[in-house]
Backbone of each chain as nested JSON, in Angstrom:
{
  "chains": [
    {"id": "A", "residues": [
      {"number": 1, "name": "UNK", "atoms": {"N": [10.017, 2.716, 9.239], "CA": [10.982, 1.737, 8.734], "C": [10.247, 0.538, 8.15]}},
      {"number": 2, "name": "UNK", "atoms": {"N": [10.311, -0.095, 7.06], "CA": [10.089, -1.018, 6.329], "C": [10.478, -1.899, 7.321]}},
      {"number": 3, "name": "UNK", "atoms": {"N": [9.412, -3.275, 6.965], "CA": [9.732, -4.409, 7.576], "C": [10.731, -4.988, 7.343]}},
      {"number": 4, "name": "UNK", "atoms": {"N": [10.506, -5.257, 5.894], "CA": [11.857, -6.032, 4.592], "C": [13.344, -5.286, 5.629]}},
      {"number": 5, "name": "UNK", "atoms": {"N": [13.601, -4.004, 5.684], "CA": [14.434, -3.638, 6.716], "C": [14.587, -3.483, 8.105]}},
      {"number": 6, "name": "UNK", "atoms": {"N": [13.949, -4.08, 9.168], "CA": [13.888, -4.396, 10.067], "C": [14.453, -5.669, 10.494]}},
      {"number": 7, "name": "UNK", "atoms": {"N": [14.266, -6.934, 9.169], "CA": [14.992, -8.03, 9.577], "C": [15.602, -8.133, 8.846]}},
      {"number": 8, "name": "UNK", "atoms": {"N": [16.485, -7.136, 7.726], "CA": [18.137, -7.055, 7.566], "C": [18.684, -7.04, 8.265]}},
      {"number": 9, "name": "UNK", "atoms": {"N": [18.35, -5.873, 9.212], "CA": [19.158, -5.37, 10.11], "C": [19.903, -6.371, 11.367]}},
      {"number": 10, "name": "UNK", "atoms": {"N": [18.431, -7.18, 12.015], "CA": [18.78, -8.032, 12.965], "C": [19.048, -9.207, 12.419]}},
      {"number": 11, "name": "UNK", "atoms": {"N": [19.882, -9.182, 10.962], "CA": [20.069, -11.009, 10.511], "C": [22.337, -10.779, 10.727]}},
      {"number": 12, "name": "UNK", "atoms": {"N": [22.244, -11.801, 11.391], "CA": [24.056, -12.077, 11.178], "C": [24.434, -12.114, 9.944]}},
      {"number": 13, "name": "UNK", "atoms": {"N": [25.972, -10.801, 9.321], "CA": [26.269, -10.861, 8.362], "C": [27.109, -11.41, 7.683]}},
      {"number": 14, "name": "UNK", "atoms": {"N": [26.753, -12.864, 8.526], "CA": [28.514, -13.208, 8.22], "C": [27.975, -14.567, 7.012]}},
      {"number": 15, "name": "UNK", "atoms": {"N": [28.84, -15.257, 6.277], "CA": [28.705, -16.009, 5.227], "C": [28.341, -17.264, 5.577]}},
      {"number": 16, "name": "UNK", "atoms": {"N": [29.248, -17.692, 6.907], "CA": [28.67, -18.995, 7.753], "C": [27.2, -18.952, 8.064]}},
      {"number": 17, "name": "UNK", "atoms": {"N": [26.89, -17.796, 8.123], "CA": [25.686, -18.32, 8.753], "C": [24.451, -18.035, 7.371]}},
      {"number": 18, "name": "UNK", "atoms": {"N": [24.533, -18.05, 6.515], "CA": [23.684, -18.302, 4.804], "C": [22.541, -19.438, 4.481]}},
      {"number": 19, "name": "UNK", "atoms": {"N": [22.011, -19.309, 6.068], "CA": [21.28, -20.55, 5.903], "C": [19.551, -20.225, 6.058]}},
      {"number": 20, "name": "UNK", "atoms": {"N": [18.625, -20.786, 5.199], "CA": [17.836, -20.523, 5.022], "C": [16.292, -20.48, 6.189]}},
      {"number": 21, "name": "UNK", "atoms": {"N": [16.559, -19.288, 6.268], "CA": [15.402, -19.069, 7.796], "C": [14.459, -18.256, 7.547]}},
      {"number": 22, "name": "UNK", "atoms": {"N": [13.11, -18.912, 8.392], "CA": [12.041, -18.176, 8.907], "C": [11.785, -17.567, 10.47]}},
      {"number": 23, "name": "UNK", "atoms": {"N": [11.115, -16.324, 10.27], "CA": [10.698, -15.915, 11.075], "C": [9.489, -15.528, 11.459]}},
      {"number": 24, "name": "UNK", "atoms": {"N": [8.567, -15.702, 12.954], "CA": [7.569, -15.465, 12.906], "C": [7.075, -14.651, 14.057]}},
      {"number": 25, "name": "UNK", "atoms": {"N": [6.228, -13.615, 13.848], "CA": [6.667, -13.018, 15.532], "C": [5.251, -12.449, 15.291]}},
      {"number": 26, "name": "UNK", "atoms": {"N": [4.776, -12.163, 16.558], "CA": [3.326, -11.848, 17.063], "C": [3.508, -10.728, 18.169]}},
      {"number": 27, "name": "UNK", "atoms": {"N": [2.579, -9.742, 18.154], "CA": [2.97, -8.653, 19.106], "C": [1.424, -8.651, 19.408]}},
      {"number": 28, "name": "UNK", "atoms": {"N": [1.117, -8.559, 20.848], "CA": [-0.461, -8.308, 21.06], "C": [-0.304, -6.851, 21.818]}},
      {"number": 29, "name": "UNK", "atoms": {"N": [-1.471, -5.758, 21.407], "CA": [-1.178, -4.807, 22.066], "C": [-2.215, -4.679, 23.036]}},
      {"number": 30, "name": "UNK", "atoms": {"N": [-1.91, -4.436, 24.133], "CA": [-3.32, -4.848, 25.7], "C": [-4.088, -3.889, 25.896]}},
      {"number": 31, "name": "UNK", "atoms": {"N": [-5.311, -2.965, 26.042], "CA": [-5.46, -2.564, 26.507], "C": [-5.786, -2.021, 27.835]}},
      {"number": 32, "name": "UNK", "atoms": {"N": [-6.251, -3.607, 28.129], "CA": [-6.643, -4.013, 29.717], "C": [-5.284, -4.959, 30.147]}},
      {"number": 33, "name": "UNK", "atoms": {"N": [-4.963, -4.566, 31.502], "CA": [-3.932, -5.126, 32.062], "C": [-3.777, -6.363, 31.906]}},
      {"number": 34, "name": "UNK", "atoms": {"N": [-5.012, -6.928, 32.736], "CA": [-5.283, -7.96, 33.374], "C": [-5.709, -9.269, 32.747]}},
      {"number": 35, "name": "UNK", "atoms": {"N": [-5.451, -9.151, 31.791], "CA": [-5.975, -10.535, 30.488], "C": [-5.446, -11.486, 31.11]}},
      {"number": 36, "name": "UNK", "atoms": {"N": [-5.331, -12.86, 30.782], "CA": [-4.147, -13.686, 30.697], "C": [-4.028, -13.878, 29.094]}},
      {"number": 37, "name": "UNK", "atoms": {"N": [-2.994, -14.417, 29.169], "CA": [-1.835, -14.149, 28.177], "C": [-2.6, -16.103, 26.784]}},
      {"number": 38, "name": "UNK", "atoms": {"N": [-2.578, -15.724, 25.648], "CA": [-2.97, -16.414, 24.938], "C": [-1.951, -16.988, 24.152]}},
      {"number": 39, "name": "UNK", "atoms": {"N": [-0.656, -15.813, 24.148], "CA": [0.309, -16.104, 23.245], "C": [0.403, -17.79, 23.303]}},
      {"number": 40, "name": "UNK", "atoms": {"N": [0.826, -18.198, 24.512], "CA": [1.826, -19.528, 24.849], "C": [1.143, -20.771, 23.584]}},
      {"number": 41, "name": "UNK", "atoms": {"N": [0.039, -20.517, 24.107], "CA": [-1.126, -21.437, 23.411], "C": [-0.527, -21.278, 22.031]}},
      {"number": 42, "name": "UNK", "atoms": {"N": [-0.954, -20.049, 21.498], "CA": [-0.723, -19.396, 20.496], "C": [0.659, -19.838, 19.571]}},
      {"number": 43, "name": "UNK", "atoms": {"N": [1.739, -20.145, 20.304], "CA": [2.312, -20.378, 20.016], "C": [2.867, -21.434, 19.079]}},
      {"number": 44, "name": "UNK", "atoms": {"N": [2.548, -22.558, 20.264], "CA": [2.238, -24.231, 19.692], "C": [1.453, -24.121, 19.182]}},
      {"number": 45, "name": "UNK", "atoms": {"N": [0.772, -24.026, 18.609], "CA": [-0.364, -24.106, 17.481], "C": [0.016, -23.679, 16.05]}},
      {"number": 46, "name": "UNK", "atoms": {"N": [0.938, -22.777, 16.297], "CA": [1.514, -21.939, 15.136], "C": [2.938, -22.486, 14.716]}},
      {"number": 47, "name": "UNK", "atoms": {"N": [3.044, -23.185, 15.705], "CA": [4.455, -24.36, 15.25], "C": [4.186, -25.763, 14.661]}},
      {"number": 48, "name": "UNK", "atoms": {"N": [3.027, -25.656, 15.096], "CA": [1.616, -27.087, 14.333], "C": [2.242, -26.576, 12.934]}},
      {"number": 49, "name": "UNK", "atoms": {"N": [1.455, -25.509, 12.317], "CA": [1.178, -25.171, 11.219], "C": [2.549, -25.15, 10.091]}},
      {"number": 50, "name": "UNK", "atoms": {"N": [3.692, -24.227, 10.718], "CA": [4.698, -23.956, 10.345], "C": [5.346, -25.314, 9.913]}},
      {"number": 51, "name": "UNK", "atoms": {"N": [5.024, -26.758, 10.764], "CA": [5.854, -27.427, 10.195], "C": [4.733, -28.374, 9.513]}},
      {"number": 52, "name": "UNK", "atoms": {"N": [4.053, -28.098, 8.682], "CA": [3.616, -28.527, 7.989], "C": [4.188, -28.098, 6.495]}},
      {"number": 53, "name": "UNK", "atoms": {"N": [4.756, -27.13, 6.089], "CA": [6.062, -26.574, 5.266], "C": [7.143, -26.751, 5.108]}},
      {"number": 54, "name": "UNK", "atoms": {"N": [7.477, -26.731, 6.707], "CA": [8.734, -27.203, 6.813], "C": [8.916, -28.268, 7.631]}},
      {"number": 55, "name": "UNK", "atoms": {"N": [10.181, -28.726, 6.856], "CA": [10.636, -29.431, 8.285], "C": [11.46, -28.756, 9.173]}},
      {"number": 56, "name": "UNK", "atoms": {"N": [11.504, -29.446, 10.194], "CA": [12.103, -27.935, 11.956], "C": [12.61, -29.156, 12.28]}},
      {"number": 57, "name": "UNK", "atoms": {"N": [13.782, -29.018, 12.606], "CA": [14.454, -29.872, 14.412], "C": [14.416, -29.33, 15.304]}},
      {"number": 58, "name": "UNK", "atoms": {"N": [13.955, -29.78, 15.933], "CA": [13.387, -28.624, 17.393], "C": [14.484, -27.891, 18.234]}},
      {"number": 59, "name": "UNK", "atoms": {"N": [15.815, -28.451, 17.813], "CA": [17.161, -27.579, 17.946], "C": [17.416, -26.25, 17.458]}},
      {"number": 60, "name": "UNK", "atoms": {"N": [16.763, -26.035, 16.442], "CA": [16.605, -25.136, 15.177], "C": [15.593, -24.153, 15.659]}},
      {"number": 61, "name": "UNK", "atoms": {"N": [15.036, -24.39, 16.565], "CA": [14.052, -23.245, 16.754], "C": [14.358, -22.648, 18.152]}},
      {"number": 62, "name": "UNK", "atoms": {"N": [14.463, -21.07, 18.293], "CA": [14.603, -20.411, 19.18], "C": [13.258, -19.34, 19.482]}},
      {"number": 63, "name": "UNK", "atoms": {"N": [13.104, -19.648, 20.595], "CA": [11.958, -18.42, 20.919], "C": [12.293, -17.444, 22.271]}},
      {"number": 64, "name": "UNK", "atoms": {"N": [11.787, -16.419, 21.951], "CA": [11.728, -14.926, 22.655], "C": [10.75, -14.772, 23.123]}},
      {"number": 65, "name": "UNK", "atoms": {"N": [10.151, -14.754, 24.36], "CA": [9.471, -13.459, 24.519], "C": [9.478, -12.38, 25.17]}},
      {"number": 66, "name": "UNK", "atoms": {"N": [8.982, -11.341, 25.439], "CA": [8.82, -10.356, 25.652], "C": [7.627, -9.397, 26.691]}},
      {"number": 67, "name": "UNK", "atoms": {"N": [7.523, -9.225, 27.394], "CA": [6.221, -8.672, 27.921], "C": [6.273, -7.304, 28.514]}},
      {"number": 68, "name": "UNK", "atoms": {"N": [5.372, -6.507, 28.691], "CA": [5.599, -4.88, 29.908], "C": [3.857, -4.95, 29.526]}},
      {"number": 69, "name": "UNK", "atoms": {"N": [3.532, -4.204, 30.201], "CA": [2.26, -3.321, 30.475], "C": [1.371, -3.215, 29.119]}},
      {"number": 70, "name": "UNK", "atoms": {"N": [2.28, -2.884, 28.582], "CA": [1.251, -2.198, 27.171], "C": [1.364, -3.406, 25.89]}},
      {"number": 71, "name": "UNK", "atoms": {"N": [1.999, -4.153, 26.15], "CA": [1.93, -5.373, 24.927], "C": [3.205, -6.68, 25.239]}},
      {"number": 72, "name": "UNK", "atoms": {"N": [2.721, -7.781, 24.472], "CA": [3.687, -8.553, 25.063], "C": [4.016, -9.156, 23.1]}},
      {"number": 73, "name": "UNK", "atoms": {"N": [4.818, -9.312, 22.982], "CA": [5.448, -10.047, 22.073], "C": [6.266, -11.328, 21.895]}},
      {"number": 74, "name": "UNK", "atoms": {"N": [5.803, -12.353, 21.267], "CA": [6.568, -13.562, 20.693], "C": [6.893, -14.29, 19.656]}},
      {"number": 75, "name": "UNK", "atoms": {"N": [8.847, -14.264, 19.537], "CA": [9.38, -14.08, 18.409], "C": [9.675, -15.341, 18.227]}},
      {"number": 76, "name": "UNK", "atoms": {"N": [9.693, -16.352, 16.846], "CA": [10.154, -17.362, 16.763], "C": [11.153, -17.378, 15.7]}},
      {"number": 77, "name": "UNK", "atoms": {"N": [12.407, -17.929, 15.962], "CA": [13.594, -18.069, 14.44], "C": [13.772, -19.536, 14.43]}},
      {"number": 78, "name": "UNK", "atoms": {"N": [13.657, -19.436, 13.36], "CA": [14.076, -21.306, 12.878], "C": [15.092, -20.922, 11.382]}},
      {"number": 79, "name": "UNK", "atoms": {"N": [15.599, -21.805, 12.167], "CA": [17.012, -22.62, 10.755], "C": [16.701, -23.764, 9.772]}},
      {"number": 80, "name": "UNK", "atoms": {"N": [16.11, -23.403, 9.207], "CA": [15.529, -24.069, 8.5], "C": [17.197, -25.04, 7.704]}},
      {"number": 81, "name": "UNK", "atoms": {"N": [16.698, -26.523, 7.846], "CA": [17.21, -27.385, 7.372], "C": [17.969, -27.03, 5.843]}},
      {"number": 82, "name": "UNK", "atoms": {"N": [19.45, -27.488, 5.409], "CA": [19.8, -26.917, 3.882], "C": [19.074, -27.549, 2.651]}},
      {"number": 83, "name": "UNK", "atoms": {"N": [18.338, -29.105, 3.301], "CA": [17.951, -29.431, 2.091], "C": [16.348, -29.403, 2.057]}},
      {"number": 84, "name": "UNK", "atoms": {"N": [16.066, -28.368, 2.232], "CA": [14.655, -27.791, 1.93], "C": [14.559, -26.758, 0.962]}}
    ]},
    {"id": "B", "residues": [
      {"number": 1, "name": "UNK", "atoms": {"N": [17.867, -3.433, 18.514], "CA": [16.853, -2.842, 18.395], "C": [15.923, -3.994, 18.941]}},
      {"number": 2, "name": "UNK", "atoms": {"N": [15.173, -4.299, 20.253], "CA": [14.493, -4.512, 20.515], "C": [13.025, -4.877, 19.609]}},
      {"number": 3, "name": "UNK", "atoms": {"N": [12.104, -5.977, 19.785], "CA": [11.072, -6.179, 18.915], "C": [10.278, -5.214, 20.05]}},
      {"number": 4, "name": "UNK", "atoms": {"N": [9.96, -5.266, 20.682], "CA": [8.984, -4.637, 21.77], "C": [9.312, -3.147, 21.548]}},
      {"number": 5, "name": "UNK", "atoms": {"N": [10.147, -2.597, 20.844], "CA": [10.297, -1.331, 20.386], "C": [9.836, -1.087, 19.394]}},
      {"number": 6, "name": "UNK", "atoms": {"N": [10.712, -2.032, 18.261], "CA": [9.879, -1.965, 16.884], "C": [8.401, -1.66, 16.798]}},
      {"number": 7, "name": "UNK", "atoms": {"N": [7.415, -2.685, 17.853], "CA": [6.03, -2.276, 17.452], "C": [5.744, -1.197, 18.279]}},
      {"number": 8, "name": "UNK", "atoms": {"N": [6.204, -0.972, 19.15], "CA": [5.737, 0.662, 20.039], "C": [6.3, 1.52, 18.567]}},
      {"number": 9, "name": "UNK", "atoms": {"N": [7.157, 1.993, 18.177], "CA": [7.529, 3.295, 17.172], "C": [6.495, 3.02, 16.243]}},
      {"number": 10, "name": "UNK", "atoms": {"N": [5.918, 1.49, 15.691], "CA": [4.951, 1.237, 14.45], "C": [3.597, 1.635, 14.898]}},
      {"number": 11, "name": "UNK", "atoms": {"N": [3.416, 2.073, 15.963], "CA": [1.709, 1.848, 16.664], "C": [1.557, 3.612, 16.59]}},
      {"number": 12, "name": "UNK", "atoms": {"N": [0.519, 4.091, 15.934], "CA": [0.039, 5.131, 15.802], "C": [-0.426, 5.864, 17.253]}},
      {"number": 13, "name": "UNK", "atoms": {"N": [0.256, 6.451, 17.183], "CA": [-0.362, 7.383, 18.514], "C": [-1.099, 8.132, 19.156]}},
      {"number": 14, "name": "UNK", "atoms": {"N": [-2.088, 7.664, 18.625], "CA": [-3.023, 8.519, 19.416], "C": [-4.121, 8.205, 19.715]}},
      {"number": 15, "name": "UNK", "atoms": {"N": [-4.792, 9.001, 20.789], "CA": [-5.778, 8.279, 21.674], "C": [-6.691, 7.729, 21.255]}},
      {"number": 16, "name": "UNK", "atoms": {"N": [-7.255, 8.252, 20.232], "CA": [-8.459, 7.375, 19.495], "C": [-8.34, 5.796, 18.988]}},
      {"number": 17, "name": "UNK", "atoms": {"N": [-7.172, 5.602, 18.572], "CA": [-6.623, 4.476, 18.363], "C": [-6.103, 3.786, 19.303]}},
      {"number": 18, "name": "UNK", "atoms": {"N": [-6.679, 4.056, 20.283], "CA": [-6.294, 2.865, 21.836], "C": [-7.229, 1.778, 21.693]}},
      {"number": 19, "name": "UNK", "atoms": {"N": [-7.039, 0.933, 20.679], "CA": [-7.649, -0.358, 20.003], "C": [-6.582, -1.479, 20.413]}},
      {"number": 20, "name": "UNK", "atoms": {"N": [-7.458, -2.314, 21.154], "CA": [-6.425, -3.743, 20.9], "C": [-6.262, -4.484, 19.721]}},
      {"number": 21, "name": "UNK", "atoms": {"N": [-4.594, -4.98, 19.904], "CA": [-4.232, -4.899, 18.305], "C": [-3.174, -6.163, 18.639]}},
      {"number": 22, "name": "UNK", "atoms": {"N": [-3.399, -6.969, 17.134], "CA": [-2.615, -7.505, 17.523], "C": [-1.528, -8.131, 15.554]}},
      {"number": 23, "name": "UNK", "atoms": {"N": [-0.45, -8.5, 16.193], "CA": [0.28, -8.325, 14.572], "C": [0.96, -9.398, 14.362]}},
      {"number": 24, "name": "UNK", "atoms": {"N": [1.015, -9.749, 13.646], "CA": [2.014, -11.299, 13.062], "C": [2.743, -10.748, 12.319]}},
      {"number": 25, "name": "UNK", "atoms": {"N": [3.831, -11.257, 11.906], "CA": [4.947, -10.869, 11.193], "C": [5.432, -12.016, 10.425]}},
      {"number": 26, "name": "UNK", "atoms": {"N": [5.93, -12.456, 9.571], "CA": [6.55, -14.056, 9.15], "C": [7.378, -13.491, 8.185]}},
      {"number": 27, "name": "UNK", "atoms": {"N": [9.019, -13.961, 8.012], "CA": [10.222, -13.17, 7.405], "C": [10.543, -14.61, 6.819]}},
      {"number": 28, "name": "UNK", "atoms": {"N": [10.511, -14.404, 5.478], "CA": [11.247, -16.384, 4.797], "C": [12.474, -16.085, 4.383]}},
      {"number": 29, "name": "UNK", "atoms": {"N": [13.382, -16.141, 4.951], "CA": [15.098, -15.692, 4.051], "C": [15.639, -16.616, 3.156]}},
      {"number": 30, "name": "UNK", "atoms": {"N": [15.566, -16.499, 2.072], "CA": [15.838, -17.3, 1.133], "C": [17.217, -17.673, 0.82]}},
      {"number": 31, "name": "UNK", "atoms": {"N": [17.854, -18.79, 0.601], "CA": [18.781, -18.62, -0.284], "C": [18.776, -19.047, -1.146]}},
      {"number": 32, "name": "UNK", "atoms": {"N": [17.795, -19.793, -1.856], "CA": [17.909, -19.943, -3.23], "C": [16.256, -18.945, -4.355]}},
      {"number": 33, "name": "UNK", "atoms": {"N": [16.714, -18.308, -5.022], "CA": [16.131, -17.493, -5.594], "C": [14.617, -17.826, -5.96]}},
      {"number": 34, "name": "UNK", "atoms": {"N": [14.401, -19.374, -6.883], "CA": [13.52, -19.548, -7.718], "C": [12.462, -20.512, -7.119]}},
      {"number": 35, "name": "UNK", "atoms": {"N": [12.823, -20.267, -5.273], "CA": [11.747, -21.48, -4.608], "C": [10.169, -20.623, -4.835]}},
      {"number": 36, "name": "UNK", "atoms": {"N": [9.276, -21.875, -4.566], "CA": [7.995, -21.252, -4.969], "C": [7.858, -20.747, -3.367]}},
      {"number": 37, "name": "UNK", "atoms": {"N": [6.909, -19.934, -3.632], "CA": [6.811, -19.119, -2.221], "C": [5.06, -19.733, -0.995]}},
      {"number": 38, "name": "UNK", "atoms": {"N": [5.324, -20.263, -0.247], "CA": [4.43, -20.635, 0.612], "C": [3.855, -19.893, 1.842]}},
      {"number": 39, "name": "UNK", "atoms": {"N": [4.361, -19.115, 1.453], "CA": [3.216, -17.679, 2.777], "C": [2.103, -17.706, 2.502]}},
      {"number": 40, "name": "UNK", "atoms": {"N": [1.285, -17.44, 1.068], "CA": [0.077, -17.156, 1.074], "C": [-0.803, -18.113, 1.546]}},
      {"number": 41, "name": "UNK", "atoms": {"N": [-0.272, -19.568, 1.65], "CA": [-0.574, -20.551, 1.772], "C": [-1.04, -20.601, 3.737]}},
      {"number": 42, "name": "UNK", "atoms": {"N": [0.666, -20.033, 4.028], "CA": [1.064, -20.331, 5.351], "C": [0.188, -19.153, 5.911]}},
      {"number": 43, "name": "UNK", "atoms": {"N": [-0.132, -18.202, 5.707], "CA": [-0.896, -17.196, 6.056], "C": [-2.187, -17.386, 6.495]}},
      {"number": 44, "name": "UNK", "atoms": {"N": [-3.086, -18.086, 5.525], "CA": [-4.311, -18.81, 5.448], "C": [-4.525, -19.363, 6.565]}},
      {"number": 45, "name": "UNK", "atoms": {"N": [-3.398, -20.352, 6.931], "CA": [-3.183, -21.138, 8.086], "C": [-3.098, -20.596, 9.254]}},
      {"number": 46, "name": "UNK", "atoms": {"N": [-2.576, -19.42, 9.08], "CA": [-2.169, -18.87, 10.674], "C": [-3.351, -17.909, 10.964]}},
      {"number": 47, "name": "UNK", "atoms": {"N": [-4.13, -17.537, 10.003], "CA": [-5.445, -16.479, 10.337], "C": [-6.515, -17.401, 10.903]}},
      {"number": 48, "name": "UNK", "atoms": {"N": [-6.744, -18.708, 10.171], "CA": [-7.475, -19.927, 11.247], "C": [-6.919, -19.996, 12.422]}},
      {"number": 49, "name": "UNK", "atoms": {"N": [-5.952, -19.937, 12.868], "CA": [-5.204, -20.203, 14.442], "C": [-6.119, -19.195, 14.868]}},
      {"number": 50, "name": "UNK", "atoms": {"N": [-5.751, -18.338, 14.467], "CA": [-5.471, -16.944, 15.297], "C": [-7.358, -16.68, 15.635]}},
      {"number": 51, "name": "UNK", "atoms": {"N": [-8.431, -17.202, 14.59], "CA": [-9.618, -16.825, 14.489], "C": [-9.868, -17.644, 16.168]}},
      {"number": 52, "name": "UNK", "atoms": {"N": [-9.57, -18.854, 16.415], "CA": [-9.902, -19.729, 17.705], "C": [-9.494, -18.913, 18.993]}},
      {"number": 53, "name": "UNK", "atoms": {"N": [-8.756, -17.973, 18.977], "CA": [-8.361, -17.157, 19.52], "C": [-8.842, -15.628, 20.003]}},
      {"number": 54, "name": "UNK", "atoms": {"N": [-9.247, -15.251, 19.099], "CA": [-9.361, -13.838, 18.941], "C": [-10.327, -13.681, 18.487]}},
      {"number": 55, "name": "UNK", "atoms": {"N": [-11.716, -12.725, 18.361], "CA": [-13.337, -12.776, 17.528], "C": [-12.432, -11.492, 16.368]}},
      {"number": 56, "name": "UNK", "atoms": {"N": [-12.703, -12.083, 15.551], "CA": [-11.837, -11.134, 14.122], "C": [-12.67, -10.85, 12.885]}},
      {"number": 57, "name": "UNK", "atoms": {"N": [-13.032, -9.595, 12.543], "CA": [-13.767, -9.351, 11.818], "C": [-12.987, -8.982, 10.259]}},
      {"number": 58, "name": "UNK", "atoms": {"N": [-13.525, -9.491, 9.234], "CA": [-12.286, -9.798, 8.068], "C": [-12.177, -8.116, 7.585]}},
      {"number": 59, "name": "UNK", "atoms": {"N": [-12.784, -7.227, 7.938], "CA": [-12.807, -5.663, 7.736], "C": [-11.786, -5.549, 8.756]}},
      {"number": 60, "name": "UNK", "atoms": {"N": [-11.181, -5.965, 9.644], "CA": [-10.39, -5.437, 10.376], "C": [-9.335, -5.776, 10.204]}},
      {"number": 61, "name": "UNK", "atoms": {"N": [-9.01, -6.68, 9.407], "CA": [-7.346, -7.106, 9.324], "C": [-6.866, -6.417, 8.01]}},
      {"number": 62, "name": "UNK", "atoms": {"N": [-5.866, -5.963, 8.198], "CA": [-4.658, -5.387, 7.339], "C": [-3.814, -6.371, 6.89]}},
      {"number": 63, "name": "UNK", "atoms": {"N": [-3.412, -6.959, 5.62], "CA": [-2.578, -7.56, 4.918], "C": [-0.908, -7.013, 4.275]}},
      {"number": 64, "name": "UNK", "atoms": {"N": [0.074, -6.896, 4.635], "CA": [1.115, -6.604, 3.843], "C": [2.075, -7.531, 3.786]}},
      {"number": 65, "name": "UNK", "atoms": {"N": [2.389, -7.571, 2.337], "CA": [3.375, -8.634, 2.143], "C": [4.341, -8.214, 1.027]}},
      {"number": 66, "name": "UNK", "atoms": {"N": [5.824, -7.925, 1.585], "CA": [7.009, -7.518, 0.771], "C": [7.635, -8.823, -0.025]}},
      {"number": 67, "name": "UNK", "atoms": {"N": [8.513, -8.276, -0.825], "CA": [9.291, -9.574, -1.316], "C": [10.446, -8.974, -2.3]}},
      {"number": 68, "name": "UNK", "atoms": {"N": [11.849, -9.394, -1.569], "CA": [13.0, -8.788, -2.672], "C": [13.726, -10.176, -2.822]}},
      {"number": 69, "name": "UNK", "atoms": {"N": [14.259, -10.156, -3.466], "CA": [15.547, -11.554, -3.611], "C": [16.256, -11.885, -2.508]}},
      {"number": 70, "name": "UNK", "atoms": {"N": [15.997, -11.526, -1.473], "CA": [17.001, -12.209, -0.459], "C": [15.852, -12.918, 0.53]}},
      {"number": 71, "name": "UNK", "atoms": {"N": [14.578, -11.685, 0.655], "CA": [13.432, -12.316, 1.578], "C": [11.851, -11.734, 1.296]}},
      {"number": 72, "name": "UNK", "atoms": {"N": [11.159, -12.787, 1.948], "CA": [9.902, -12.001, 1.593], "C": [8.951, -11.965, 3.232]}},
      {"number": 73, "name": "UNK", "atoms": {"N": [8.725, -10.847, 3.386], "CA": [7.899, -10.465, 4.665], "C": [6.395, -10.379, 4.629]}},
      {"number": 74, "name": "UNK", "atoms": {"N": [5.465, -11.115, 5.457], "CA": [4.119, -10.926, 5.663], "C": [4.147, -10.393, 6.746]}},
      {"number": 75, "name": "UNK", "atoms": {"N": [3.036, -9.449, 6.554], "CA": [2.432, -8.897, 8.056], "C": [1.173, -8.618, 8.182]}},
      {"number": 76, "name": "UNK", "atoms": {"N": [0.74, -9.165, 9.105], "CA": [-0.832, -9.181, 9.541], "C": [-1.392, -8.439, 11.166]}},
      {"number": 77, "name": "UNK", "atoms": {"N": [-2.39, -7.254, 10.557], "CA": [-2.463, -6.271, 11.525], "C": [-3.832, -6.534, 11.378]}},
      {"number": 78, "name": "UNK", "atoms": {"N": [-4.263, -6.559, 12.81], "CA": [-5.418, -6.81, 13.175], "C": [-6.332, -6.155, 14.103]}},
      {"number": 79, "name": "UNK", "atoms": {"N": [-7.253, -5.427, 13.991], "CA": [-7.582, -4.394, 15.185], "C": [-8.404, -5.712, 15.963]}},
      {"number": 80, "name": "UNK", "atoms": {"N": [-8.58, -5.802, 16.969], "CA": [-9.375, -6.602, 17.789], "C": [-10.566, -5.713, 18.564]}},
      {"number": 81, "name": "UNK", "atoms": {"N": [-12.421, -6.252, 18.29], "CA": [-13.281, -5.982, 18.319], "C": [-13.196, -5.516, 20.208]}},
      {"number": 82, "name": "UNK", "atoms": {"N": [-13.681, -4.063, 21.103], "CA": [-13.773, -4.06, 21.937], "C": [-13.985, -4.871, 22.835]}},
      {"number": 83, "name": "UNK", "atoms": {"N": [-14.977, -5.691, 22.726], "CA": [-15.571, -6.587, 23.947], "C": [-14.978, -7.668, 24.281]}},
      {"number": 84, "name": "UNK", "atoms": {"N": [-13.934, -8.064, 23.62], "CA": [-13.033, -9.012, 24.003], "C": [-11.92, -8.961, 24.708]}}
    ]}
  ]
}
């Protein structure tokens, strides 16, 4: 499956919601159990960057994550402001 | 559809490829058609994050980046060097 179709799929189709968003998501795959986890870090750092593009209200941004055994993933959506 | 699924069905299966891996994703949903586009930019940015992080050899990263009129998708696949 195409990416470009992966986040059709999971975007709301409704007209209210036509508002201009990014997404950014990171998947680490583990081989060793026992790491500790870099994402978090990873994270803020990458929200450094992002709003250097944009502007974000920190209302506007939702994060996910995700973890099991074999990889942990973290998803970020922002609503990006209309007059950007 | 789960993200923690998405990259398990995307991850090649098989044993030889039990490489730690790790993937960025960034989705810009547009609604206005003729904005200039700042991924390649924002990309740049996030492969410096990610270098403080991770020992990354520039032979190992995979680049793809889609783009239709509604959105444009980067994705960055990265095998990560054993010893880390």
């Amino acid at each position: 499956m195409s990416l470009l179709n992966y986040f059709k799929k999971s975007k709301p189709n409704t007209a209210q919601l036509a508002k201009e968003r990014l997404q950014i998501l990171v998947a680490h795959e583990r081989t060793q159990r026992n790491q500790p986890s870099y994402l978090p870090e990873l994270q803020k750092e990458l929200m450094a960057v992002i709003k250097k593009y944009v502007q974000v209200n920190q209302d506007d941004i939702s994060i996910n994550y995700e973890s099991d055994d074999e990889q942990e993933t973290l998803e970020l959506n922002i609503v990006l402001p209309d007059n950007v």
